[in-house]
NULOKE-522108 format. One record per residue (C-alpha): residue number from 1; chain; residue in one letter; x, y, z. Coordinates in steps of 0.001 Angstrom, whole numbers, plus 500000, padded with zeros to 6 digits. Each point is the difference from the previous one (the first is absolute). Layout:
% residues N
pos | unit | code | east | north | up
NUM | A | a | X | Y | Z
...
% end
This chain:
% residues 422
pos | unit | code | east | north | up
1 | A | x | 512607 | 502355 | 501413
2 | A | x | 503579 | 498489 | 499421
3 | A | x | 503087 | 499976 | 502245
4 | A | x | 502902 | 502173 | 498606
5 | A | x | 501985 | 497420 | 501939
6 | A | x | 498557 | 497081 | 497919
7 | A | x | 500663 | 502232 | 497192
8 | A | x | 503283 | 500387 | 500158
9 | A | x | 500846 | 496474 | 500985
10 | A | x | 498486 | 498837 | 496628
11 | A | x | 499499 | 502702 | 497387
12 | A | x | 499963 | 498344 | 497043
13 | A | x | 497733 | 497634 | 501532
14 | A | x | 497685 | 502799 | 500599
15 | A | x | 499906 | 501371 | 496777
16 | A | x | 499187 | 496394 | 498535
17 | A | x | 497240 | 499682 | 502159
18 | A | x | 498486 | 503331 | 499130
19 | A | x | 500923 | 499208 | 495950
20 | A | x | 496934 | 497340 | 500659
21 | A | x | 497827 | 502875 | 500418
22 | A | x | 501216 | 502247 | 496659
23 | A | x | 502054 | 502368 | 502524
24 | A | x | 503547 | 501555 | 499031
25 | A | x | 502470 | 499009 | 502095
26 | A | x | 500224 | 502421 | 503257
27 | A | x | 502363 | 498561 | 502315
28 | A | x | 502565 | 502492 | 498658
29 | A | x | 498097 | 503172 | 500664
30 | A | x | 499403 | 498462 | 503691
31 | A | x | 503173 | 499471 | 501101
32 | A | x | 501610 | 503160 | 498733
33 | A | x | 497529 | 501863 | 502295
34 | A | x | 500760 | 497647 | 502894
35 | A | x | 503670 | 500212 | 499284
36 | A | x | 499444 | 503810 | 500691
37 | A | x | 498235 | 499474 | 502822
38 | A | x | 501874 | 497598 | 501865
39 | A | x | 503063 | 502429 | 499247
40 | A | x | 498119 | 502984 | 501840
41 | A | x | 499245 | 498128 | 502714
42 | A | x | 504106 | 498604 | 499907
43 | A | x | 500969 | 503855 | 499645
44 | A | x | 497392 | 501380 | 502881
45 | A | x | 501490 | 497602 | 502211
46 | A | x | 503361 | 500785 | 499017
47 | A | x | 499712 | 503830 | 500796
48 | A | x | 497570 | 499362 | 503307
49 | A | x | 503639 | 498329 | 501131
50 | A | x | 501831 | 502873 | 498393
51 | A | x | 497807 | 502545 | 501735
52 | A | x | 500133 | 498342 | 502992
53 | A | x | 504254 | 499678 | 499861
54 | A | x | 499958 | 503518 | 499135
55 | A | x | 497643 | 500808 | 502871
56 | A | x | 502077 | 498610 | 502393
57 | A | x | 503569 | 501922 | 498306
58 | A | x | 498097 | 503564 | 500456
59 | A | x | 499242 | 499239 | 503904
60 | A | x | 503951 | 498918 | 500145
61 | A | x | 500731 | 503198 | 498585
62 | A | x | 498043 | 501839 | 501682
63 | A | x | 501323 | 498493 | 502984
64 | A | x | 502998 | 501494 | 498920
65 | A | x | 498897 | 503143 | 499347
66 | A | x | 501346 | 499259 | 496111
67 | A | x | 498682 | 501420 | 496868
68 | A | x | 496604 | 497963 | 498984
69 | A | x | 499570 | 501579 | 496925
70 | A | x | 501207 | 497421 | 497716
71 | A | x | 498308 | 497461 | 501489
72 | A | x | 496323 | 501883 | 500736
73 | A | x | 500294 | 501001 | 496036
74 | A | x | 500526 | 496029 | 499431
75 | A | x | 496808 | 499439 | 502182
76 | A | x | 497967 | 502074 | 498241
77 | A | x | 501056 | 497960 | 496823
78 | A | x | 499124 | 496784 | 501132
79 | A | x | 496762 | 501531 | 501690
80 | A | x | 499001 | 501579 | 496742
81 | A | x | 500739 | 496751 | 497939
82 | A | x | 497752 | 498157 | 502645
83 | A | x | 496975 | 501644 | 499491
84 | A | x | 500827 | 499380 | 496291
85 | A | x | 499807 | 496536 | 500607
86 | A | x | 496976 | 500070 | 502382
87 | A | x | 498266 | 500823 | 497052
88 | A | x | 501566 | 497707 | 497554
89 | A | x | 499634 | 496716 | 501799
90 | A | x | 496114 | 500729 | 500566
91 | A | x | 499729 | 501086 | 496315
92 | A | x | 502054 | 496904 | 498534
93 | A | x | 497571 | 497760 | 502472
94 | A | x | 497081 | 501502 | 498830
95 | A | x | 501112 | 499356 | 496318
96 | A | x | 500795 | 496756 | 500687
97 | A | x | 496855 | 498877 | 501302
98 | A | x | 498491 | 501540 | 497335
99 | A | x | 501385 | 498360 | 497719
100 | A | x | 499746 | 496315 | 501861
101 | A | x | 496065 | 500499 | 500405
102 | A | x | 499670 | 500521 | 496545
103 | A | x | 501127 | 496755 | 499231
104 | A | x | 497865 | 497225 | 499633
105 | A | x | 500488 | 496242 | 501585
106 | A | x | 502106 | 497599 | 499248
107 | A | x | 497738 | 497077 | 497889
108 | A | x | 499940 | 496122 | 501284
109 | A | x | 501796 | 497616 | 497763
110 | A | x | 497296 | 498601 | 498970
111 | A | x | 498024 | 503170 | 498419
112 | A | x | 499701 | 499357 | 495955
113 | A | x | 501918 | 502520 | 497623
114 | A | x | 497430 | 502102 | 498189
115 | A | x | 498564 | 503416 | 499644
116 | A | x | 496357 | 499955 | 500998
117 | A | x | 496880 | 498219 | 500881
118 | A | x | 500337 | 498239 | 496376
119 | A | x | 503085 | 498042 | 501570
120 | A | x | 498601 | 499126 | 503290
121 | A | x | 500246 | 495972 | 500868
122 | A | x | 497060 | 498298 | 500584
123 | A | x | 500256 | 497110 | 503123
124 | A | x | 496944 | 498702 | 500287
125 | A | x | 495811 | 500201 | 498956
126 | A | x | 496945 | 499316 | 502248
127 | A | x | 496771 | 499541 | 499402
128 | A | x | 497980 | 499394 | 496797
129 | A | x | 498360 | 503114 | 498015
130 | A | x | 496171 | 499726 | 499744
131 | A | x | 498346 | 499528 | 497060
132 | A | x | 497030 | 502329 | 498820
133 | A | x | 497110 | 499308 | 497971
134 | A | x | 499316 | 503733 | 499458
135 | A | x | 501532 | 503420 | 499075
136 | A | x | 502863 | 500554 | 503322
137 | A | x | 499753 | 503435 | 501415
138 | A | x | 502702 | 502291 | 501796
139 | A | x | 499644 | 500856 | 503500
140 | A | x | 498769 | 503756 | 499337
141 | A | x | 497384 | 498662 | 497577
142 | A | x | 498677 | 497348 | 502878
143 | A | x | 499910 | 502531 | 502435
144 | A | x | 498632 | 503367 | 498096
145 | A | x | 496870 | 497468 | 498677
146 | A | x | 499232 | 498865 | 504172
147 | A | x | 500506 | 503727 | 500464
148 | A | x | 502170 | 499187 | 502802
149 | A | x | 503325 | 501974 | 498833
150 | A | x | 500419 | 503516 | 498690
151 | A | x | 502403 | 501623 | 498335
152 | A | x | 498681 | 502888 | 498826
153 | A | x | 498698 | 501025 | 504113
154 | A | x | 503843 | 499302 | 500881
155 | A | x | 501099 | 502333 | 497179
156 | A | x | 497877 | 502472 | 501216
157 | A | x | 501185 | 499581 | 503842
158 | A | x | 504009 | 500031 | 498845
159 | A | x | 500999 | 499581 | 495860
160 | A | x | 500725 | 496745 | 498097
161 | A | x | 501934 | 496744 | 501897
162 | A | x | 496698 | 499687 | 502786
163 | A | x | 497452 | 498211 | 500750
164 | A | x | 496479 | 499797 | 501810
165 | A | x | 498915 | 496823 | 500945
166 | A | x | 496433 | 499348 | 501581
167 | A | x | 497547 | 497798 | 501953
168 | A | x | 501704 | 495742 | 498974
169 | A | x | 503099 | 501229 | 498529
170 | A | x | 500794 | 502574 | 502769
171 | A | x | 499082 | 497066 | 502360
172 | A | x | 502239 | 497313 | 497779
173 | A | x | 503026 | 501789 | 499865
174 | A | x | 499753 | 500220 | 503582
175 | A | x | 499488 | 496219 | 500118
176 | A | x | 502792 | 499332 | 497887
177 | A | x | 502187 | 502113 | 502982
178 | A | x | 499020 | 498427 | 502723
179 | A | x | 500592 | 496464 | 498841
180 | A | x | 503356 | 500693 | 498864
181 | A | x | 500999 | 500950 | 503385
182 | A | x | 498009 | 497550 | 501504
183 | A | x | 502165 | 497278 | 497973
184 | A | x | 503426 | 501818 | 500797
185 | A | x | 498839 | 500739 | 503558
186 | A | x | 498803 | 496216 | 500801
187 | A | x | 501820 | 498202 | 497916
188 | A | x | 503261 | 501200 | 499230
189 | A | x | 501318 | 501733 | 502737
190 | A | x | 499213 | 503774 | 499243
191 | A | x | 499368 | 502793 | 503137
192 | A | x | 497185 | 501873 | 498731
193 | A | x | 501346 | 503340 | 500271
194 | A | x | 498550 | 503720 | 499594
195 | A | x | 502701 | 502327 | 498362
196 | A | x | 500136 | 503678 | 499270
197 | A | x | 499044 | 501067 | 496430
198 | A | x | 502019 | 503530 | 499833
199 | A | x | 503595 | 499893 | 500659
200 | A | x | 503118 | 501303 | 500454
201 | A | x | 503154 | 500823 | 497433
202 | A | x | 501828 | 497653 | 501994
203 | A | x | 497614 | 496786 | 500034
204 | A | x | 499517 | 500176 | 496305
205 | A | x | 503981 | 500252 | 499312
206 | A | x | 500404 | 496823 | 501975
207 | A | x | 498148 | 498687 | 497944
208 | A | x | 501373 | 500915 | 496662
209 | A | x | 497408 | 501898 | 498609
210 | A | x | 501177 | 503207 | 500774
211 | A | x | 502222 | 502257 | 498417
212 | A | x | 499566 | 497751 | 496788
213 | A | x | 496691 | 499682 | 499733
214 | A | x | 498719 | 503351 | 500915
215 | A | x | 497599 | 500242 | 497329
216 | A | x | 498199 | 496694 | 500307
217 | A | x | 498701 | 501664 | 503653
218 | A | x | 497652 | 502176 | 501161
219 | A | x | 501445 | 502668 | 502662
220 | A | x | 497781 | 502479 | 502888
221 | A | x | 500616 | 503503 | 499952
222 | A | x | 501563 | 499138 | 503496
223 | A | x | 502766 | 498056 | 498561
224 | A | x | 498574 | 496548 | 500305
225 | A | x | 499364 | 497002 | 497912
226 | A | x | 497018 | 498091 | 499290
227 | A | x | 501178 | 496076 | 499999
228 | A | x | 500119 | 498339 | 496553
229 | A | x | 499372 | 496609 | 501712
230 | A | x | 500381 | 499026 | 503899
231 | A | x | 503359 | 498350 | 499307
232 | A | x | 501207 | 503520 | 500561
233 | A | x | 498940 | 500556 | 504058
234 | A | x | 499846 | 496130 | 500693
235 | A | x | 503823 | 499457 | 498866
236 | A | x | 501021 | 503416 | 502311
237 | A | x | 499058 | 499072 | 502325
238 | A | x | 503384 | 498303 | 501224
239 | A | x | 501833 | 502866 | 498389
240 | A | x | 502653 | 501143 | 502652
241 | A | x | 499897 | 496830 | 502382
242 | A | x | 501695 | 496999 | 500963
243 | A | x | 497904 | 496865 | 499938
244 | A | x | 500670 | 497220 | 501759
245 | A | x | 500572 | 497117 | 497831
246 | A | x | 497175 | 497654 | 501921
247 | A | x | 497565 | 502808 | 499319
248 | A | x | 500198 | 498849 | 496160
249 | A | x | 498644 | 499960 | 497755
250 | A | x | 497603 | 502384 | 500545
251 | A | x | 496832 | 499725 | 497542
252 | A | x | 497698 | 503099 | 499437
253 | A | x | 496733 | 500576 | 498058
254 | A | x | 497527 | 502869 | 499525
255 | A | x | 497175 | 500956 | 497913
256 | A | x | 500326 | 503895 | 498554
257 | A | x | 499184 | 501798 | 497634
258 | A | x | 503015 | 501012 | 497409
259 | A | x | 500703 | 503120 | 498428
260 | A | x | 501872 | 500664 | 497088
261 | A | x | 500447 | 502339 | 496752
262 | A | x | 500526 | 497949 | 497403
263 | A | x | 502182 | 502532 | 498570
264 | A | x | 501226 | 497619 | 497430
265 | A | x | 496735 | 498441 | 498488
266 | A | x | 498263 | 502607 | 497938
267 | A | x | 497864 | 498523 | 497797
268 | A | x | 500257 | 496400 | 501291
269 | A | x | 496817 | 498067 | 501837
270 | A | x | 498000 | 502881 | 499720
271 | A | x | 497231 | 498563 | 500449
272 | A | x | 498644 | 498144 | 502913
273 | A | x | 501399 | 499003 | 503388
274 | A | x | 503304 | 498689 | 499069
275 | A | x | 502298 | 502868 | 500241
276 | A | x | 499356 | 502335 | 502644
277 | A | x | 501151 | 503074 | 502093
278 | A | x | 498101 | 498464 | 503447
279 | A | x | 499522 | 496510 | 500699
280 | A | x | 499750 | 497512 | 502475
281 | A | x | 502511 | 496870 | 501019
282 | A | x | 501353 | 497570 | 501900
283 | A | x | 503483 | 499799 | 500622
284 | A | x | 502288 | 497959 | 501484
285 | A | x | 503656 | 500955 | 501515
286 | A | x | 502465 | 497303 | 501426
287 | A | x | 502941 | 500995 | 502542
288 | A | x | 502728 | 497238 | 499714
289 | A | x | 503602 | 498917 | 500499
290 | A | x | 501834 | 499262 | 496981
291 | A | x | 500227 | 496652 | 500359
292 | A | x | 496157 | 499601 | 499890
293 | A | x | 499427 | 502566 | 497170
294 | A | x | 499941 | 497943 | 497000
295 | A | x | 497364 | 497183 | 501969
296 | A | x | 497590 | 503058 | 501017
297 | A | x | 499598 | 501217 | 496305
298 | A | x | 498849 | 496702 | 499244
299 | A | x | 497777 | 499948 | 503080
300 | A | x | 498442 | 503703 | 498890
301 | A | x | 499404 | 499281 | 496790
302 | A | x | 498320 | 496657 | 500386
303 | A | x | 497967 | 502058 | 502822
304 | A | x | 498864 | 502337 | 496591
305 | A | x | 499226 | 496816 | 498160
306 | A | x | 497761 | 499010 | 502658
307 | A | x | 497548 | 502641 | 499916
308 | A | x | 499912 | 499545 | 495958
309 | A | x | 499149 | 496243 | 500643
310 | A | x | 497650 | 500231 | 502043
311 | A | x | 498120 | 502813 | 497892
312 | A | x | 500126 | 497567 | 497534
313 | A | x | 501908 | 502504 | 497245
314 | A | x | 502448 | 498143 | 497574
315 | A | x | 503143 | 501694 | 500365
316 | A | x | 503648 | 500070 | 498988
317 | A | x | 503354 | 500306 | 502053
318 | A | x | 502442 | 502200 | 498470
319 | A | x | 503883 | 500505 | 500582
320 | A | x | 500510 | 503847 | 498807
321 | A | x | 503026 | 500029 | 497502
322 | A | x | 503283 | 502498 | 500943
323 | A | x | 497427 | 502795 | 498156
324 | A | x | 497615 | 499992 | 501730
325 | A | x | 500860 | 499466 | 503326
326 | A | x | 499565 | 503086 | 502614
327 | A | x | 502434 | 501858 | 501660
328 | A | x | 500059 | 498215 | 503467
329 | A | x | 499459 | 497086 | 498991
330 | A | x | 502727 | 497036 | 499642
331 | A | x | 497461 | 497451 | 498599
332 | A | x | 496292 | 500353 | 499351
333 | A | x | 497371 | 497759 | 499179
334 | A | x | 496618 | 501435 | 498591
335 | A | x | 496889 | 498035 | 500274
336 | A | x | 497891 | 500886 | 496731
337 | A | x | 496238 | 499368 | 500034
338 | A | x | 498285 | 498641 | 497239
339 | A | x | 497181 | 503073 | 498612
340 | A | x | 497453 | 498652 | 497877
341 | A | x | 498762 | 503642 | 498748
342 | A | x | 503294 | 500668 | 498608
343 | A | x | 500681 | 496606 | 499276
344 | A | x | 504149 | 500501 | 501490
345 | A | x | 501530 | 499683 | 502988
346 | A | x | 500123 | 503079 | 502362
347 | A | x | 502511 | 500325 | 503171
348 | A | x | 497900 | 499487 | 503541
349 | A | x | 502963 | 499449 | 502337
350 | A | x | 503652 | 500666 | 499737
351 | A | x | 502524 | 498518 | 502868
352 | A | x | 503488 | 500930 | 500191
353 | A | x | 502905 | 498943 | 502455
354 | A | x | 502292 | 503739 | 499837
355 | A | x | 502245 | 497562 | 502134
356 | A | x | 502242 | 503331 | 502474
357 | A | x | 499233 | 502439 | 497182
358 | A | x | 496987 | 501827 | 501805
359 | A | x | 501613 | 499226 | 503755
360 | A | x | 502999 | 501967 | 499169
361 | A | x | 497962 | 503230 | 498804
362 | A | x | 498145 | 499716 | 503084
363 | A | x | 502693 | 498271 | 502635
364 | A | x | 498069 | 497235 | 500979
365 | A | x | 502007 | 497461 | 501994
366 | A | x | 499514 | 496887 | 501657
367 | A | x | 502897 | 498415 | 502468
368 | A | x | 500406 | 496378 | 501073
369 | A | x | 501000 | 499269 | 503305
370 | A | x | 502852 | 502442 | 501291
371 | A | x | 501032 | 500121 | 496245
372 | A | x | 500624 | 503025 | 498170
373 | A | x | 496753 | 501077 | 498013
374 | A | x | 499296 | 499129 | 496340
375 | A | x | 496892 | 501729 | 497634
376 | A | x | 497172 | 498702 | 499579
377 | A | x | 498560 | 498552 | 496894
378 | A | x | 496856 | 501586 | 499049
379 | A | x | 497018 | 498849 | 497906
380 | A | x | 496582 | 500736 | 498643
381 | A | x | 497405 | 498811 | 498312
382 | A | x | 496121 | 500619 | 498811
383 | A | x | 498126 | 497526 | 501690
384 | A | x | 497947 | 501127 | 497515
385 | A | x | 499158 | 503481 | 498160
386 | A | x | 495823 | 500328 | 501027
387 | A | x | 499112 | 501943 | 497049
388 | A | x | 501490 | 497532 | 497554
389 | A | x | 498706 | 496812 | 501691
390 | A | x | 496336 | 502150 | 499649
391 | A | x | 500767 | 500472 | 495860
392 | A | x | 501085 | 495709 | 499691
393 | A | x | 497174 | 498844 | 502057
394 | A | x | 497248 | 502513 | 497857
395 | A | x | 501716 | 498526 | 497432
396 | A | x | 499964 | 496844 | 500650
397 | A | x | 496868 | 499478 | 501561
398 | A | x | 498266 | 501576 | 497347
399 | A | x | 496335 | 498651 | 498914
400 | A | x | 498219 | 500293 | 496871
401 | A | x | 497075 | 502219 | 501731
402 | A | x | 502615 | 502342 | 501359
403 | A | x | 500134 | 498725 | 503402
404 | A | x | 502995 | 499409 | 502065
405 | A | x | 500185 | 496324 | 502156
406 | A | x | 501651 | 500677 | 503117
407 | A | x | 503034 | 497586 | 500236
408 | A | x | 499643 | 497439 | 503043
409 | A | x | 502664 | 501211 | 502137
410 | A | x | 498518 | 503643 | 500301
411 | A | x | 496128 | 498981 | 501039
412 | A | x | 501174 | 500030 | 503330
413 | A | x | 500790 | 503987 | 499629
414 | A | x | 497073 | 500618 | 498147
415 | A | x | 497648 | 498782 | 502018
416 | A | x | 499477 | 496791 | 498090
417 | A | x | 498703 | 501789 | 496762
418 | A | x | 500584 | 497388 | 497337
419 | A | x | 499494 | 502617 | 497046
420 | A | x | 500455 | 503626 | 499303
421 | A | x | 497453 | 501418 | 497717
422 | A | x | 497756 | 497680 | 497477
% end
């Protein structure tokens, strides 16, 4: 969410920034509310003194045994026009804030101009793409032939967007889980943490995805909200506290499953595992100062890469465009895995830094020293998504009888089977 303050000290620079993002200028609308507000507040105070001067005339004249009928008519002005504005200054807040978390961040300077995906920069490529000497099948196809995923029992369990997996895939994408957070555990300083899966309104405004995004979730009939990734509970969990500065940064990771609607895809990846309403990943979630914001993005995403690398899947690193960049986020880099079934890239991880963005929604602080206390910077990362990282490495490790080689870095979690199927 954005200061009003901030606002106000540099409109115009506001409304440039949110130009980058196709967005009318706003900082108009803003501060015509705020101007009303900060005037209620000027003209409650102003009558509290009134009704206090006045308060202190009627004991005088009563003192006196004068006529206090003038003034108690006066009082009962100002104490009408108070209530008024007890009303008005909650209602202009309200309106304000609104308004403010409707708003989406501010972009880095160095996000690329452009619409969508199509204008997206790419950094950097790993990895070379393997070479078949046969027909190259999609993931669905590999598994439906080892009879080891099924789409039409999941259908029958809850509707389209599910999936059944069974005896080596079940067991592989829980292989692929545990040696992501193995590597982020061991390796690169994540605490291994167990997070709640429903949650409140509160926890998912902090982090931006409600009241925008209201469709894209799936809500309880007792008011809560299934998580559409773990960033949601990891990164709330410093909402409303002051961290101490030599407490950062604080790195978090969890394996969960993820929940959401897909309000917005009808009709796209239909088929197979790639788009779904439950699925599992691993996520990452940096606490940081500031100062050490920029460095830790870096850090996370090259944390992503790792698990990629060592899978042995060719992938891309991607700078999203002004377009295409979410609503938290300042700067984002996707990492985009290389499917031989589709012959394309697809999205596996997506790391942003939303810099004080999310730590304002939620008030997460830190202070240094005896100094006054500053927000956090917040980020998040998949470290990676499980389901897709199952889909690149059926894919990719494909054989012409329809068996699946097990890549080197998961025997360990499967027991040391070298082969699935064949």
């Amino acid at each position: 969410m954005h200061d009003i303050k901030a606002i106000r000290e540099d409109a115009a620079g506001f409304d440039a920034g949110l130009a980058r993002r196709g967005i009318e200028p706003v900082s108009r609308e803003l501060l015509a509310i705020d101007d009303q507000r900060r005037a209620a507040l000027a003209s409650q105070q102003e009558l509290q003194a009134a009704r206090n001067g006045l308060a202190k005339k009627i004991g005088e004249a009563k003192r006196a045994k004068a006529d206090t009928a003038a003034l108690e008519a006066e009082g009962a002005r100002i104490r009408a026009e108070l209530e008024a504005l007890d009303k008005e200054g909650p209602r202009l807040d309200a309106l304000l804030k609104d308004m403010l978390c409707r708003i989406p961040n501010l972009l880095d300077e160095a996000v690329p101009p452009g619409r969508d995906e199509a204008d997206n920069k790419v950094l950097k490529e790993w990895g070379e793409r393997r070479e078949f000497g046969f027909a190259v099948k999609q993931h669905f196809e590999i598994g439906e032939a080892l009879g080891l995923m099924d789409f039409g029992g999941a259908a029958k369990l809850a509707g389209a967007r599910f999936t059944v997996l069974k005896g080596a895939l079940a067991r592989l994408e829980r292989a692929l889980g545990q040696f992501m957070l193995d590597v982020h555990t061991s390796e690169h300083g994540y605490d291994e943490t167990t997070v709640p899966l429903l949650v409140n309104d509160a926890t998912m405004f902090g982090t931006g995805q409600l009241p925008k995004f209201a469709e894209d979730l799936f809500r309880t009939t007792d008011g809560r909200w299934l998580i559409p990734t773990a960033e949601v509970s990891l990164t709330n969990l410093v909402a409303g506290e002051i961290v101490q500065a030599s407490a950062l940064p604080m790195r978090m990771t969890a394996l969960t499953p993820c929940f959401r609607s897909e309000a917005g895809s009808a009709g796209r990846d239909v088929r197979g595992m790639l788009r779904q309403h439950q699925f599992y990943k691993v996520e990452m979630v940096s606490i940081t100062t500031p100062e050490e914001s920029e460095a830790e993005h870096e850090r996370m995403t090259r944390a992503a890469e790792t698990i990629l690398e060592r899978l042995e899947l060719p992938y891309r690193r991607v700078l999203l465009c002004a377009g295409d960049t979410g609503f938290s986020a300042a700067r984002t880099y996707d990492l985009e895995v290389w499917v031989p079934g589709q012959a394309t890239y697809r999205e596996i991880s997506s790391c942003s830094n939303t810099r004080a963005f999310q730590a304002r929604r939620m008030n997460a602080r830190f202070r240094a020293g005896e100094g006054k206390p500053e927000f956090v910077h917040t980020l998040n990362g998949s470290g990676v998504a499980v389901g897709r990282a199952l889909i690149a490495v059926l894919e990719t490790y494909q054989n012409e009888d329809g068996s699946v080689t097990v890549p080197a870095a998961l025997r360990p979690y499967m027991g040391g089977m070298e082969r699935i199927g064949g």
